[in-house]
C-alpha positions as CSV (number, residue, x, y, z in Angstrom):
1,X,15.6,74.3,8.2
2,X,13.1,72.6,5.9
3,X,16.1,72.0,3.0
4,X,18.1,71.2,6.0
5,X,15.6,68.1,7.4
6,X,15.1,67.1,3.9
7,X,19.1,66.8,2.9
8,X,19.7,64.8,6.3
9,X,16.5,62.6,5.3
10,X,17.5,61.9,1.2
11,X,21.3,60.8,3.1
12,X,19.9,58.3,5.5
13,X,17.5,57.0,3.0
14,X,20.3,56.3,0.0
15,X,22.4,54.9,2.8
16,X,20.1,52.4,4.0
17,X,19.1,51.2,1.0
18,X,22.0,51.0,-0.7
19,X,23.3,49.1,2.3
20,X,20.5,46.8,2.3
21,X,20.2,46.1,-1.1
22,X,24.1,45.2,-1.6
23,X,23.8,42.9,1.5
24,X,21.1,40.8,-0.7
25,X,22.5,41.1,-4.3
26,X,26.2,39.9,-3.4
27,X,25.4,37.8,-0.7
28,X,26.4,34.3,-1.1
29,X,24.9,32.6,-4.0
30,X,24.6,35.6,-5.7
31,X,26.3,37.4,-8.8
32,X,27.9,41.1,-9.2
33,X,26.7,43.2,-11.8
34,X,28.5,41.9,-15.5
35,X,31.9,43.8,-16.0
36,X,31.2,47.5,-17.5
37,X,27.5,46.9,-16.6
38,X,26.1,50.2,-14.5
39,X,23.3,48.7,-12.1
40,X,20.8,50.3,-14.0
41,X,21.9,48.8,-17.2
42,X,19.5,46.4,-19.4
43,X,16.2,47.9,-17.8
44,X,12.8,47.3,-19.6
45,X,11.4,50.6,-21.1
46,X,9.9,53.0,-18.4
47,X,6.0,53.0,-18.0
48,X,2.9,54.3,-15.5
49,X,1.3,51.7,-13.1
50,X,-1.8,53.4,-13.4
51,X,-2.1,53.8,-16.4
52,X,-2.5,50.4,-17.5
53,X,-6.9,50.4,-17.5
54,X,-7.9,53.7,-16.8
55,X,-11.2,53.8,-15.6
56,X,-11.1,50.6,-14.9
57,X,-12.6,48.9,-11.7
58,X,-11.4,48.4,-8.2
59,X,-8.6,51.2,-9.2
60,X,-10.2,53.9,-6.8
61,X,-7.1,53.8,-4.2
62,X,-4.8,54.6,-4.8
63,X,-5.0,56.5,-8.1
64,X,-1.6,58.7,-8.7
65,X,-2.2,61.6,-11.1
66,X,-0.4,61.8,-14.2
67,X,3.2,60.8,-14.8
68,X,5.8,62.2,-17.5
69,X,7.6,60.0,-19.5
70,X,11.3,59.4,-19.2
71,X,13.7,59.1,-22.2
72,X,15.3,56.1,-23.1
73,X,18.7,55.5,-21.0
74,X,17.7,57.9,-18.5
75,X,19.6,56.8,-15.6
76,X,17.2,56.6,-12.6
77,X,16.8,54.4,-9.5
78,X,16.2,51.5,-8.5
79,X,18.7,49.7,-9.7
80,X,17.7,46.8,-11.6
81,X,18.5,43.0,-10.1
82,X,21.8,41.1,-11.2
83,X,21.6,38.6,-14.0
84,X,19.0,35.6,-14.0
85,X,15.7,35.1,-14.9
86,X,12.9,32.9,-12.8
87,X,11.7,30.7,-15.8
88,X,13.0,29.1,-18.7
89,X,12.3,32.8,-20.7
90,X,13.0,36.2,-19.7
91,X,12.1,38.5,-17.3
92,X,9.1,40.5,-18.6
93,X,9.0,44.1,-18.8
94,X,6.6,47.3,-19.0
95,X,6.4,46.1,-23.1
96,X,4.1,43.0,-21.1
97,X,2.0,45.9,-19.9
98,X,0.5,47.4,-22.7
99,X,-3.1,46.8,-23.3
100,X,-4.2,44.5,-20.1
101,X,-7.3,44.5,-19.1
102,X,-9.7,43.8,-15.8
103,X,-7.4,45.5,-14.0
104,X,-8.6,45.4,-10.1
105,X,-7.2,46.8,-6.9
106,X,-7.0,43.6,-4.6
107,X,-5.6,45.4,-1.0
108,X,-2.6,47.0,0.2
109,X,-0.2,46.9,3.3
110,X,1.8,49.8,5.0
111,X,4.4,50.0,2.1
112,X,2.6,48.1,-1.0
113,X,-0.7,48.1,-3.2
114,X,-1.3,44.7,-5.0
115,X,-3.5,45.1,-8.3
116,X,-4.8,41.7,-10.5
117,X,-4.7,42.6,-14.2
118,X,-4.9,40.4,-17.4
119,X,-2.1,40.4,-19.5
120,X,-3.4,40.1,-23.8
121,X,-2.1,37.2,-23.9
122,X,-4.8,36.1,-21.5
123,X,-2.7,35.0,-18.2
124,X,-3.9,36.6,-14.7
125,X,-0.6,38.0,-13.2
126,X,-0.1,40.3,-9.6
127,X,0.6,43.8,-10.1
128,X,3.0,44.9,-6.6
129,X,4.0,48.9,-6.7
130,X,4.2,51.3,-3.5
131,X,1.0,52.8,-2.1
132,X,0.9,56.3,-2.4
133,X,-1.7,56.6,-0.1
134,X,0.2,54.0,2.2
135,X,1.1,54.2,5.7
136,X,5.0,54.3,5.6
137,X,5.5,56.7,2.3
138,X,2.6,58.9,4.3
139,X,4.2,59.1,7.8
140,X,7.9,59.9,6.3
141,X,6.4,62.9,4.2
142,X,4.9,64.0,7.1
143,X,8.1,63.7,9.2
144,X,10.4,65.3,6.3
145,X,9.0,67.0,3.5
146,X,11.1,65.0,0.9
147,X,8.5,63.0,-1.0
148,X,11.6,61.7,-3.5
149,X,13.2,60.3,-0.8
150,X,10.6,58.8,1.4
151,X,9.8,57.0,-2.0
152,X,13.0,55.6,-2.3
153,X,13.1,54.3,1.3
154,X,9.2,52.7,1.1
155,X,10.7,50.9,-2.4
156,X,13.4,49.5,-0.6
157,X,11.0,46.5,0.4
158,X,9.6,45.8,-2.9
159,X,13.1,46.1,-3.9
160,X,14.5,43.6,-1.7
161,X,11.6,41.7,-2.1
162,X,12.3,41.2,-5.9
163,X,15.5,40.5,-5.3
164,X,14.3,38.1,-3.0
165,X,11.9,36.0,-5.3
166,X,14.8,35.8,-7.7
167,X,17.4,34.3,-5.7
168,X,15.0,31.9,-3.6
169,X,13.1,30.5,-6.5
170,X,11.6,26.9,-5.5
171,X,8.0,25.8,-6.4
172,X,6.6,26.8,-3.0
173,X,8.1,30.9,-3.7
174,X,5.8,33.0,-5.9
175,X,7.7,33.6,-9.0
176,X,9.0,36.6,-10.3
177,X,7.3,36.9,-13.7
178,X,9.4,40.7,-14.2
179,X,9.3,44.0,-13.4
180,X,9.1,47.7,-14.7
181,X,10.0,51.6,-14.3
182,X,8.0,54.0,-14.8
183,X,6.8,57.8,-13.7
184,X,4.3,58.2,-11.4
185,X,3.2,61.9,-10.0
186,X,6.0,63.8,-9.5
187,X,8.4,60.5,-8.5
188,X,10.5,59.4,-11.5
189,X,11.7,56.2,-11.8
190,X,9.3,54.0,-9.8
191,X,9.2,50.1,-9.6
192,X,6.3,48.0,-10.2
193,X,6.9,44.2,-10.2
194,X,5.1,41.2,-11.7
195,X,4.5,38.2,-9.9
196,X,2.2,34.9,-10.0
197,X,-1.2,35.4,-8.9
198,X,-2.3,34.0,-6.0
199,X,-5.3,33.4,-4.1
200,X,-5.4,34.9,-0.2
201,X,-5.0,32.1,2.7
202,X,-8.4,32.1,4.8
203,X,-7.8,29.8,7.7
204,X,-11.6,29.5,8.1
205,X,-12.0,28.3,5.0
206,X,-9.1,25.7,5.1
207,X,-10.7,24.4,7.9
208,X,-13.9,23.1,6.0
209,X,-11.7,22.0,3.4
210,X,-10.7,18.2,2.7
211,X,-7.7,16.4,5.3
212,X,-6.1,15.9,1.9
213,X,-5.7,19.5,0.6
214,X,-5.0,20.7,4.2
215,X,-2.3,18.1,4.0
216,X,-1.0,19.2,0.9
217,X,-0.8,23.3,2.5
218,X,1.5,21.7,5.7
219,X,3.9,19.3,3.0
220,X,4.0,22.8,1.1
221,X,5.1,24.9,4.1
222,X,7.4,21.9,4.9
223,X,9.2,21.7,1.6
224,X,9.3,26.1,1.2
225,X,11.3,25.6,5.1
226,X,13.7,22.8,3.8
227,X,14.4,25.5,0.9
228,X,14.9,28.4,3.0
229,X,17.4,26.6,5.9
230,X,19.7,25.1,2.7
231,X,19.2,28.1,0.0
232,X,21.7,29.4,-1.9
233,X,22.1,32.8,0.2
234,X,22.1,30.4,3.7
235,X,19.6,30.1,6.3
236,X,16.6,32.5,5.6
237,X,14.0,33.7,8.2
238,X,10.6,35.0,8.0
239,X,10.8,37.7,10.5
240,X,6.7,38.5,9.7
241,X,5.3,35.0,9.5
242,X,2.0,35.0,9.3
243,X,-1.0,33.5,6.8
244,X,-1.4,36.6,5.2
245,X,2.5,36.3,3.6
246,X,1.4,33.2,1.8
247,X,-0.8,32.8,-1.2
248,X,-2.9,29.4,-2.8
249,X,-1.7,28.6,-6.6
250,X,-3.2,25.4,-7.7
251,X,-3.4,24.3,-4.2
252,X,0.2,25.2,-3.6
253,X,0.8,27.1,-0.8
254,X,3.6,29.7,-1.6
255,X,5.6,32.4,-0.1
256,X,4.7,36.3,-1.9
257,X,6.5,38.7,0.9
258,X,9.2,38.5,1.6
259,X,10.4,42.0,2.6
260,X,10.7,40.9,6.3
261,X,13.1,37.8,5.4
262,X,16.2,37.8,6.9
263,X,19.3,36.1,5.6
264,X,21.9,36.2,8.1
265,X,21.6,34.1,11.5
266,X,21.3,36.2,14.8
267,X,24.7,36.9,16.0
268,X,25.9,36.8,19.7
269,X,28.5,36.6,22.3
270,X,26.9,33.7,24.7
271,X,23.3,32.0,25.1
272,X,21.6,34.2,26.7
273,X,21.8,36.2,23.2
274,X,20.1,33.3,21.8
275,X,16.7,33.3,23.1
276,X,13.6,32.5,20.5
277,X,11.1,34.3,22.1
278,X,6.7,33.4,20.9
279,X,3.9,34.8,22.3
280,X,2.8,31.1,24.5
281,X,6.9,30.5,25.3
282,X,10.3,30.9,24.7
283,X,13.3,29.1,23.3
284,X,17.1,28.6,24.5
285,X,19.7,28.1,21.5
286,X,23.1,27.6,21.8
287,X,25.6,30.4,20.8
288,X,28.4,28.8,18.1
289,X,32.0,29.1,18.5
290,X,31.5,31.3,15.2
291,X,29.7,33.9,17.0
292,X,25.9,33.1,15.9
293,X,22.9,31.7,17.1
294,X,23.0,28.3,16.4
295,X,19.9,27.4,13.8
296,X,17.6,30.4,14.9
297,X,16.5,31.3,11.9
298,X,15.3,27.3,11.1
299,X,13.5,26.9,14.8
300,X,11.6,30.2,14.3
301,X,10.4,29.3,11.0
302,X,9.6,25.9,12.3
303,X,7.6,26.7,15.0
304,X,5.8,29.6,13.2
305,X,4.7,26.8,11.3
306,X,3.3,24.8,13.5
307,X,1.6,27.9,15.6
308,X,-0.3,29.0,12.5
309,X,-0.5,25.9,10.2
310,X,0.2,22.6,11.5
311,X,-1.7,22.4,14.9
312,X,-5.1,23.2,13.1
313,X,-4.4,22.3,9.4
314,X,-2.6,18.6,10.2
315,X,-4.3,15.9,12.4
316,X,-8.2,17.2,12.5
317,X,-10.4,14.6,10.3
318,X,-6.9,12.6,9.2
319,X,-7.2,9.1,8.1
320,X,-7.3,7.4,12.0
321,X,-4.0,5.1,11.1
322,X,-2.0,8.3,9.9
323,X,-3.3,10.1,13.2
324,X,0.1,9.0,15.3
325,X,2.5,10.1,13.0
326,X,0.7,13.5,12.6
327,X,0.5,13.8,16.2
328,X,4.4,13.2,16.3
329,X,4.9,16.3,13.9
330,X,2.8,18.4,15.7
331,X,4.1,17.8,18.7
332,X,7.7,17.8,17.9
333,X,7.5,20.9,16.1
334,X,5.7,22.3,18.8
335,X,8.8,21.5,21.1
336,X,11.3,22.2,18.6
337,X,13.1,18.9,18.9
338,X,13.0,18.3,15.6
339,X,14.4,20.8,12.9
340,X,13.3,20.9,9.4
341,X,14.8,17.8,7.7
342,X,13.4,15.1,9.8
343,X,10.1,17.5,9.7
344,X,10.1,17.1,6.1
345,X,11.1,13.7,5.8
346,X,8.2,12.7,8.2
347,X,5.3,14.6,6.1
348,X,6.9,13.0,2.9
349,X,6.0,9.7,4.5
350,X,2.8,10.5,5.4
351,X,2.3,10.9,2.2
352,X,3.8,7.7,0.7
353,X,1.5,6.3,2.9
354,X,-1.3,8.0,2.1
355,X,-0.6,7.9,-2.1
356,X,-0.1,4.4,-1.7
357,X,-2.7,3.2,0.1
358,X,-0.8,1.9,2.7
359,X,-2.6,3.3,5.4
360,X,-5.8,1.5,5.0
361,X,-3.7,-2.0,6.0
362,X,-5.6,-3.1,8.9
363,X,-8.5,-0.6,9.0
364,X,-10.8,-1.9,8.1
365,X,-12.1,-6.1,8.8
366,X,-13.7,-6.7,4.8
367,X,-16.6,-5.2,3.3
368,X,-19.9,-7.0,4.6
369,X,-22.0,-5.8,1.7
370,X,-22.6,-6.7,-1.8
371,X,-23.4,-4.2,-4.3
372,X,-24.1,-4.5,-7.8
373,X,-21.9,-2.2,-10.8
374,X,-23.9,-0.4,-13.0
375,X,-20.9,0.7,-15.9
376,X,-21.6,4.3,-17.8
377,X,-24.3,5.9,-15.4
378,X,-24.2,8.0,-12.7
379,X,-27.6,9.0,-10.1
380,X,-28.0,12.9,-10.5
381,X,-30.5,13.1,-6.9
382,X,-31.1,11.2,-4.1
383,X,-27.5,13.6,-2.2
384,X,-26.9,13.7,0.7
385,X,-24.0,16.0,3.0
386,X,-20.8,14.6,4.9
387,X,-18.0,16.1,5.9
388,X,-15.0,17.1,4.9
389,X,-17.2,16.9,1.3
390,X,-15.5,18.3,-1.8
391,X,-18.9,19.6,-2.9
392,X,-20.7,21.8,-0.1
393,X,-24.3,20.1,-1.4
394,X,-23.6,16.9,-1.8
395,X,-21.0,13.5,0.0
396,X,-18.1,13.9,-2.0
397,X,-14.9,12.5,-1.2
398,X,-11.5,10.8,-2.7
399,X,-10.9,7.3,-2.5
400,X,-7.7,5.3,-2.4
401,X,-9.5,2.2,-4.2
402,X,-13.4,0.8,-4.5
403,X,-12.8,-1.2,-1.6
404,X,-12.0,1.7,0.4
405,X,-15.4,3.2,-1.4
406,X,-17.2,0.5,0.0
407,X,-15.8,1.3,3.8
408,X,-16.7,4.8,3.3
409,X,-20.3,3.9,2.3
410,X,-20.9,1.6,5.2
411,X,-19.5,4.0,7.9
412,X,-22.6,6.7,6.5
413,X,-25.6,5.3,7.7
414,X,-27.6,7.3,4.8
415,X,-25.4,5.6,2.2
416,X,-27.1,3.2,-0.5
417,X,-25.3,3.7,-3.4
418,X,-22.0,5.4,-4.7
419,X,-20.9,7.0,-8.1
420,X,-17.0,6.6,-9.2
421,X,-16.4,9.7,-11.4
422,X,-12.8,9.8,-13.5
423,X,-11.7,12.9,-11.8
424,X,-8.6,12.7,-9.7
425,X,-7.3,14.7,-6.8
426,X,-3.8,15.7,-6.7
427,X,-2.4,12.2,-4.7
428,X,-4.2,10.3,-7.5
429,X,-7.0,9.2,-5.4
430,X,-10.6,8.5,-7.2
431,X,-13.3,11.1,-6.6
432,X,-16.2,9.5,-5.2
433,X,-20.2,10.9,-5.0
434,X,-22.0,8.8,-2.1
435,X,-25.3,8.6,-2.2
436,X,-28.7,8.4,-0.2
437,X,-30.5,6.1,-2.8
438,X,-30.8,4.9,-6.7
439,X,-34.3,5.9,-7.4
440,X,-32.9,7.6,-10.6
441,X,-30.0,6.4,-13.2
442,X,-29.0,7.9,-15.7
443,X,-26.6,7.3,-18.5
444,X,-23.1,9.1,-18.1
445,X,-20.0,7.9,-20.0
446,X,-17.3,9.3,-17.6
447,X,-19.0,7.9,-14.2
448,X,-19.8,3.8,-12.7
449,X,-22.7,3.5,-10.0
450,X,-22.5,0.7,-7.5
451,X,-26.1,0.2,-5.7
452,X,-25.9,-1.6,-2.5
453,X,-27.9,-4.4,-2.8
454,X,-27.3,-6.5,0.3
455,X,-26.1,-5.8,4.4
């Protein structure tokens, strides 16, 4: 009976997956394997996950014994992705995996451990492979017996997933640096993919950020939407949308799983298939004379976005000209009566406005102070805190132009003096240290002090 559960258990598995994974690899957009090319053809060399640092920190959980080694050609599964590589070079493979260091265990999900290692030639890269002490490889053992199978079905999402960050690549998807096979206990054949390291989303965090990097999270999530309702394999959905799915690079926010996308819209026989159902409300979409839910995979990304980005990421300590237009966004994503181009056109020109300085016309009446430039110093003392600061001990904020400087110093009633440094923020804008007073100057080459001298 045990043979028996186990057979009926490898069949459904191999099934499903090989179901699955053909829906994503020849969907449209995408190519077939090369004539006389087996799917597993062209692999990188075969290598242990775990193996990489042993001993090494944070690699506690989970920690697989032993693998054997595989020889060369073997034919084994997963089958590897269809031609293309995410960069300008080639997919890397395990050869990229030899001698890292600082490996660390960063977390894990139901399906997937996530490690940080160092590759020698010094870049930080993610480290994705199945957890073996995970929820969905644990419950199926349980449930069958067949520990070769269970694997293969708790791959299938980083499998898809891989396949995934291939086909979608845009600057706002984490890209798929390569992957690997290797042995791992008694499982031959098992995937490990390497992607982009990022840095976790913490709302609470955000939310003491700057408007200006908050901004530049929501024009992010804006432009990754516009990519995934035009990509090349149609309109894609996030069917697990939450902050956790994205990751910070440089600032950037991007995209890392992607196991729960879908890339077929929501088929159905009249509108009362096509109901978008949230939490707070619901949705009524049209059904298409094609048979599908008309844009459903769009307005649920859309208003995903505003239910866990926009409404606390975009208007809260804006510029107060730029506060309509953000108001309109949230708004209009909140009721869905937008869809994602005008969404995206409308944070673009927020930020015209806001790179160009635009948005200061008629702010302000003229500054009513004098102060006096003192080139090639800076004051080290005399801080003072503001917020949203760049710099939790001290008034540190960008600035479209000195003039704009001046406003800012006039509005903080502890201001007397501000320090231009020749650091930039990603629009361009001037970072600026305000200041409480000018007991102390100092001479710095890369900085200008202005002392208020009058009003």
């Amino acid at each position: 009976m045990r043979r028996r559960r186990a057979a009926v258990a490898a069949g459904f598995c191999a099934s499903f997956l090989l179901g699955s994974v053909l829906n994503v690899l020849f969907a449209p957009g995408s190519e077939p394997p090369r004539p006389g090319q087996s799917p597993g053809a062209g692999r990188p060399e075969r290598r242990r996950l775990m193996d990489l640092a042993p001993g090494g920190p944070g690699l506690q959980r989970p920690r697989p014994p032993r693998a054997r080694s595989l020889p060369d050609g073997a034919p084994g599964w997963p089958p590897a992705p269809g031609p293309g590589s995410p960069g300008p070079g080639p997919l890397l493979g395990c050869a990229a995996l030899r001698n890292v260091s600082g490996a660390q265990y960063l977390g894990s999900g139901y399906t997937k451990a996530v490690y940080r290692v160092r590759l020698p030639g010094g870049a930080a890269v993610a480290l994705k492979a199945v957890d073996f002490s995970g929820h969905d490889l644990g419950s199926c053992v349980r449930e069958f017996g067949a520990r070769r199978s269970c694997y293969r079905l708790a791959a299938h999402k980083l499998l898809k997933e891989m396949v995934l960050l291939e086909r979608l690549r845009h600057p706002n998807v984490l890209q798929l640096y390569g992957y690997c096979y290797q042995d791992s206990e008694d499982i031959p054949d098992t995937l490990t993919t390497i992607t982009e390291l990022g840095a976790p989303v913490e709302m609470i965090q955000l939310l003491q950020t700057s408007w200006e990097d908050r901004f530049r999270i929501c024009l992010s999530l804006g432009r990754l939407l516009h990519h995934l309702a035009h990509s090349p394999l149609g309109s894609v959905t996030l069917l697990d949308f939450r902050p956790r799915q994205f990751v910070l690079v440089g600032g950037e926010l991007k995209v890392t799983d992607l196991d729960d996308a879908r890339v077929e819209e929501t088929p159905c026989t009249s509108s009362s298939d096509c109901v978008l159902e949230f939490p707070a409300r619901n949705f009524s979409l049209p059904c298409s004379a094609q048979g599908w839910c008309e844009g459903m995979n769009e307005k649920r990304n859309l208003y995903n976005a505003f239910r866990f980005f926009f409404t606390y990421l975009l208007p809260h300590s804006a510029p107060p000209s730029l506060r309509p237009l953000l108001d309109s966004i949230v708004n209009a994503t909140g009721e869905l009566t937008w869809g994602v181009d005008e969404t995206l056109a409308q944070l673009e020109k927020v930020l015209h406005l806001y790179r160009s300085g635009q948005y200061l016309q008629n702010s302000t009446a003229g500054s009513r102070a004098e102060y006096q430039r003192i080139p090639d110093s800076t004051i080290p003392q005399e801080n003072y805190r503001c917020w949203p600061s760049y710099h939790h001990g001290s008034c540190l904020l960008s600035v479209f132009s000195l003039g704009e400087a001046m406003d800012v110093c006039e509005s903080h009633a502890q201001c007397r003096a501000f320090v231009v440094t020749n650091q930039t923020t990603w629009t361009g804008r001037q970072l600026v240290f305000f200041k409480m007073g000018w007991s102390q100057v100092v001479p710095d080459r890369n900085k200008t002090t202005y002392v208020r001298t009058s009003g």
